[in-house]
Kinemage of the C-alpha trace (Angstrom):
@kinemage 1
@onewidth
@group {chain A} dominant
@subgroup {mainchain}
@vectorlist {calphas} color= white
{ca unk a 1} P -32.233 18.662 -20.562
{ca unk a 2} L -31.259 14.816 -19.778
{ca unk a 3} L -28.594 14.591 -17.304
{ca unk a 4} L -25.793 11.985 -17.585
{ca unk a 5} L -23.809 10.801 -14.917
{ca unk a 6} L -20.225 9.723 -15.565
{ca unk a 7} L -18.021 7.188 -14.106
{ca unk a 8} L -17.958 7.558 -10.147
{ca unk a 9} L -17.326 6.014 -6.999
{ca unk a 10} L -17.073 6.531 -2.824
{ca unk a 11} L -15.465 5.096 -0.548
{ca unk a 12} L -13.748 5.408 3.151
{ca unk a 13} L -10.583 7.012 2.958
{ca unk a 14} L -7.543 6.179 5.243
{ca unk a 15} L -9.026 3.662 7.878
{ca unk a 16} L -6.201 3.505 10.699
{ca unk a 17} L -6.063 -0.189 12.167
{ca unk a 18} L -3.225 -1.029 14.625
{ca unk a 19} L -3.776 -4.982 15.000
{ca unk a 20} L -1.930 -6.938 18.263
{ca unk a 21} L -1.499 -10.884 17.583
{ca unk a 22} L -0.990 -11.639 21.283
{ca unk a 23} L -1.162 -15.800 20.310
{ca unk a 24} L 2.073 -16.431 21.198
{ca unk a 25} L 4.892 -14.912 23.532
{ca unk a 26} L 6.355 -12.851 21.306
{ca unk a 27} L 3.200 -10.715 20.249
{ca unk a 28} L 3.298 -9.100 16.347
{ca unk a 29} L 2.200 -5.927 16.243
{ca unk a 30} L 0.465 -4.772 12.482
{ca unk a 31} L 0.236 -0.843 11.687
{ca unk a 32} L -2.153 -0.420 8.778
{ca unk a 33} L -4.107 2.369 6.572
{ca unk a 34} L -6.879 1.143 4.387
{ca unk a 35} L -8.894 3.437 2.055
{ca unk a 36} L -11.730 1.447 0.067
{ca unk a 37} L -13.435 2.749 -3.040
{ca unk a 38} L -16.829 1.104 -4.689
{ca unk a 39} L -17.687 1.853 -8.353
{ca unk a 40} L -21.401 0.744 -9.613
{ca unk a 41} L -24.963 1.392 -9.717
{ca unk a 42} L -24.882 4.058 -7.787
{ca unk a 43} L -27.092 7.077 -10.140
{ca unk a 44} L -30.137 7.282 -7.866
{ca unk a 45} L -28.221 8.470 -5.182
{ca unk a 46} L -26.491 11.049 -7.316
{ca unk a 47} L -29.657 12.150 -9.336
{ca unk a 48} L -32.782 11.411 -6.753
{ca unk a 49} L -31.253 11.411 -3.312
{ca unk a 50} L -31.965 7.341 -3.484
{ca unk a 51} L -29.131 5.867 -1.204
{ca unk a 52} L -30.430 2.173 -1.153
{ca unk a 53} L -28.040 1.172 -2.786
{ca unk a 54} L -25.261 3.180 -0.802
{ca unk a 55} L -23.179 0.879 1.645
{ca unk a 56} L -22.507 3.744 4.058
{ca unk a 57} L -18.375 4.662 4.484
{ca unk a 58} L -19.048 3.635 8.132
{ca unk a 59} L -19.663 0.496 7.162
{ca unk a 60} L -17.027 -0.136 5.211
{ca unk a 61} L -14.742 1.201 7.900
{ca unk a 62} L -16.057 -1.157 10.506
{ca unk a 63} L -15.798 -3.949 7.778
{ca unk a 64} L -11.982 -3.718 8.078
{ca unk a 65} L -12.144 -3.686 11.865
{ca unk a 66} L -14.064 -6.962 11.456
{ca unk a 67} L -12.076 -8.662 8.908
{ca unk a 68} L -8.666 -7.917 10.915
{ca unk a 69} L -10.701 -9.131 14.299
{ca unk a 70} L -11.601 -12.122 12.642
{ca unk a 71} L -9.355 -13.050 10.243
{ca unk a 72} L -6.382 -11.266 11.158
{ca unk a 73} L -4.372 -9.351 7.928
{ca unk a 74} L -1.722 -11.655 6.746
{ca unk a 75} L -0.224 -10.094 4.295
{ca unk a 76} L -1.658 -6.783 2.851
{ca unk a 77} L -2.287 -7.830 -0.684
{ca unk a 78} L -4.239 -11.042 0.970
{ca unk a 79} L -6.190 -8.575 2.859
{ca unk a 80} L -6.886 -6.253 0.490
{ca unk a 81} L -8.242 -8.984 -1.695
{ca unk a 82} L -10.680 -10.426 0.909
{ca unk a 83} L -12.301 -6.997 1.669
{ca unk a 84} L -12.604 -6.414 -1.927
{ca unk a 85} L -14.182 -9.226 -2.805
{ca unk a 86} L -16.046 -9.112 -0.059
{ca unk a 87} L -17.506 -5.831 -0.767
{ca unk a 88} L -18.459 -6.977 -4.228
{ca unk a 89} L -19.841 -10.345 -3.633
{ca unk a 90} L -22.168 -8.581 -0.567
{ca unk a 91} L -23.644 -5.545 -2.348
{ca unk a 92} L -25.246 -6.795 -6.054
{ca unk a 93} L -24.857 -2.725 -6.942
{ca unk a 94} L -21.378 -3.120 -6.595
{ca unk a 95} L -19.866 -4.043 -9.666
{ca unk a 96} L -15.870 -3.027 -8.283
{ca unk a 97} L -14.096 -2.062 -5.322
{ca unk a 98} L -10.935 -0.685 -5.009
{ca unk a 99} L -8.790 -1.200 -1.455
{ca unk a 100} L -5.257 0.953 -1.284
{ca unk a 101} L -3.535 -0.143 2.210
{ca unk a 102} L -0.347 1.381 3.646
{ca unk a 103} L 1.474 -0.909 6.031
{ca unk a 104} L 4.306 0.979 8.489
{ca unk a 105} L 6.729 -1.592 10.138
{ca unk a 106} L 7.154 -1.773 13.784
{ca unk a 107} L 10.340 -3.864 15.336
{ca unk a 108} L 10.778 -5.288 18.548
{ca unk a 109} L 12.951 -3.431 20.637
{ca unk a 110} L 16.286 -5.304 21.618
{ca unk a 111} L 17.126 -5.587 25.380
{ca unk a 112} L 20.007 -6.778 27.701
{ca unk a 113} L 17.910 -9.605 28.149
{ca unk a 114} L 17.410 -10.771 24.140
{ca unk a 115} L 14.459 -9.057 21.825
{ca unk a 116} L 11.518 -7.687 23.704
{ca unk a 117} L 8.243 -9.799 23.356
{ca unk a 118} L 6.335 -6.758 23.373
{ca unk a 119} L 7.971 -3.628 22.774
{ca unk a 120} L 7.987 -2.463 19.577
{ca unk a 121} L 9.885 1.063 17.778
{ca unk a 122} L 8.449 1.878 14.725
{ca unk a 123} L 10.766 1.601 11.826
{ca unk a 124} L 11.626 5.233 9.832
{ca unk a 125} L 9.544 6.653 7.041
{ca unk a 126} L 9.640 3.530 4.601
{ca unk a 127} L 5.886 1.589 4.262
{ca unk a 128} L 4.535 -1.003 1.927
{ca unk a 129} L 1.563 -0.634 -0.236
{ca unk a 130} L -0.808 -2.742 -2.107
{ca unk a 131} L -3.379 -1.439 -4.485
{ca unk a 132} L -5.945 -4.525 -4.939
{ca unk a 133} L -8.922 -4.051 -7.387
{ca unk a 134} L -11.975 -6.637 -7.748
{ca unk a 135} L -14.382 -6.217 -10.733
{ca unk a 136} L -16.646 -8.959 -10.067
{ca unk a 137} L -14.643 -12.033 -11.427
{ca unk a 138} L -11.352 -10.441 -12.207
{ca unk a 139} L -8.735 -8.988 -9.664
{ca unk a 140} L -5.236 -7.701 -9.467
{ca unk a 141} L -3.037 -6.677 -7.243
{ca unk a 142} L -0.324 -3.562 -7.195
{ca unk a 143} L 2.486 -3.744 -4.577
{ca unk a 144} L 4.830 -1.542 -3.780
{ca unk a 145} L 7.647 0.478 -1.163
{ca unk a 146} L 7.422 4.763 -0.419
{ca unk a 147} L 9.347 6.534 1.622
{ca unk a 148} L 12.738 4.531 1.135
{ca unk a 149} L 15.348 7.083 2.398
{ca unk a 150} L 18.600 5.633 0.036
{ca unk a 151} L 22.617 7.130 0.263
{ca unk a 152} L 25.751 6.410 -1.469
{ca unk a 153} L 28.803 7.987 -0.607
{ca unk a 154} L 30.344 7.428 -4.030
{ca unk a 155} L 29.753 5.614 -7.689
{ca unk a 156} L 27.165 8.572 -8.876
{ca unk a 157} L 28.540 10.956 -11.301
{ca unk a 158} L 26.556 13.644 -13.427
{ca unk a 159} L 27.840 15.080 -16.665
{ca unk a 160} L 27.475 15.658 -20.179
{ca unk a 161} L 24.300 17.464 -19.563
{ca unk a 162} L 22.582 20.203 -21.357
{ca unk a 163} L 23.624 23.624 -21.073
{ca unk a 164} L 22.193 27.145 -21.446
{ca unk a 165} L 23.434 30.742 -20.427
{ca unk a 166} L 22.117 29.938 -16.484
{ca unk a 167} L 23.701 26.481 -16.201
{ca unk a 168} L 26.864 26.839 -13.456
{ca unk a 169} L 27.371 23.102 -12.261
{ca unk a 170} L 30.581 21.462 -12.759
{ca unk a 171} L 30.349 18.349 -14.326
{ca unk a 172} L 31.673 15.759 -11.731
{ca unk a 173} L 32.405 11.853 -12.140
{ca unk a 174} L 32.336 10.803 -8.184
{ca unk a 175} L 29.521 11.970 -6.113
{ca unk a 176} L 26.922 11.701 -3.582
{ca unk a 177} L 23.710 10.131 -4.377
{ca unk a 178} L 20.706 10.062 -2.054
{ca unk a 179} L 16.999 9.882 -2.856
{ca unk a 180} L 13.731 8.780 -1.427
{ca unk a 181} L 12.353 5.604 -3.325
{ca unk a 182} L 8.976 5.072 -4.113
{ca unk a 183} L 8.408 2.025 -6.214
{ca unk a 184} L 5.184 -0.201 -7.870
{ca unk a 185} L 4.770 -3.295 -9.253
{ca unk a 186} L 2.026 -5.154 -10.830
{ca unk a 187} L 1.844 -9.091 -9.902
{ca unk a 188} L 0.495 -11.602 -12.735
{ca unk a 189} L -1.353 -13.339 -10.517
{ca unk a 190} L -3.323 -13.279 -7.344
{ca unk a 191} L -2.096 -16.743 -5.214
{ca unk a 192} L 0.939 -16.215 -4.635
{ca unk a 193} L 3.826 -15.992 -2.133
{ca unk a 194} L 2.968 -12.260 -1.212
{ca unk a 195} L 5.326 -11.906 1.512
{ca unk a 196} L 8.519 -13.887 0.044
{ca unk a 197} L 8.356 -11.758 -3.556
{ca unk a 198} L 7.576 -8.575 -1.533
{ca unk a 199} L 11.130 -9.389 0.603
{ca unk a 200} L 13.000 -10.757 -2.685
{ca unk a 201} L 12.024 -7.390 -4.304
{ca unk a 202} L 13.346 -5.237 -2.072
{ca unk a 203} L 16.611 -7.004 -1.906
{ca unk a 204} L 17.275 -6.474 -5.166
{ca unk a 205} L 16.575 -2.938 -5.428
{ca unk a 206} L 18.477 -2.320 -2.783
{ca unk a 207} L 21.649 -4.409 -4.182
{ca unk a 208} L 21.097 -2.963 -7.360
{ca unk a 209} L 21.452 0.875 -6.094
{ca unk a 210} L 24.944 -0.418 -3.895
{ca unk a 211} L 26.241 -1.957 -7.163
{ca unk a 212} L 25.689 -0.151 -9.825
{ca unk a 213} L 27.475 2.740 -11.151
{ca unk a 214} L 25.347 5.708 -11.737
């Protein structure tokens, strides 16, 4: 009976990397989760026990620690795209890789004396993403924001909604809207202003929940 093996891949999941820029007086302090995935030839491994051509997940994680140390991150899309071109470029086998990185935002902590140079609080549950995927020649890049806790006190209502024999809820036209945000977006190209659009984004979502009625 032939066996067939299907689309599959590996990777290192969740790679913690807390990076400290101490270049200037004011240090910046970087908070990161990378998980890498590698798609190719990889059936020997699977079918014979062959891992030669099997970059080991350990190497992948210390790949990250290297890139950071010598490159620093920049901004996470930029980072994700040099590991995952990287990863192709090095292994022939390798015919895509796949980084996901989750970036949680540290502030400096505000004294009697001005802003601390080196205390930091780390910010509440929001966190930027970026999804970057390399097949050899070809890349692009997902961005996004999770864990955006938003309120408004009024300008939600809710009504005109469907009703059965269980339904009880008053319809009401002034209300109180929260929800936790998670958004993506896909960018059209690859060199580009990550940091700037990532900012201008954000703005507007927020101004658009404050201003519009829902």
């Amino acid at each position: 009976m032939a066996v067939v093996l299907g689309e599959n891949q590996y990777g290192k999941a969740e790679v913690r990397l807390v990076h400290i820029d101490r270049s200037t007086r004011a240090h910046r302090l970087r908070d990161i989760s990378v998980s890498s995935a590698l798609r190719g030839d990889f059936t020997s491994a699977h079918l014979d026990g062959d891992n030669s051509h099997v970059l080991p997940t350990d190497t992948q994680k210390n790949t990250v620690y290297a890139f950071a140390r010598d490159g620093g991150i920049g901004e996470i899309e930029e980072f994700g795209l040099r590991l995952a071109r990287h990863f192709v470029a090095s292994n022939v086998w390798t015919t895509s890789a796949r980084m996901e990185i989750v970036e949680h935002g540290w502030q400096r902590i505000s004294t009697t004396g001005g802003t601390a140079d080196h205390a930091f609080s780390r910010a509440a549950g929001e966190y930027r993403t970026a999804v970057v995927t390399v097949d050899r020649d070809r890349a692009h890049v997902i961005a996004g924001i999770g864990g955006l806790l938003l309120l408004k006190s009024t300008g939600s209502e809710f009504r005109g909604f469907a009703r059965d024999k269980y339904t009880t809820l008053v319809e009401t036209d002034d209300r109180v809207l929260a929800t936790e945000l998670t958004v993506r977006w896909r960018y059209a190209a690859t060199d580009i202003e990550y940091g700037s659009l990532f900012a201008s984004i954000r703005e507007i979502l927020l101004r658009t929940f404050a201003d519009v009625h829902s």
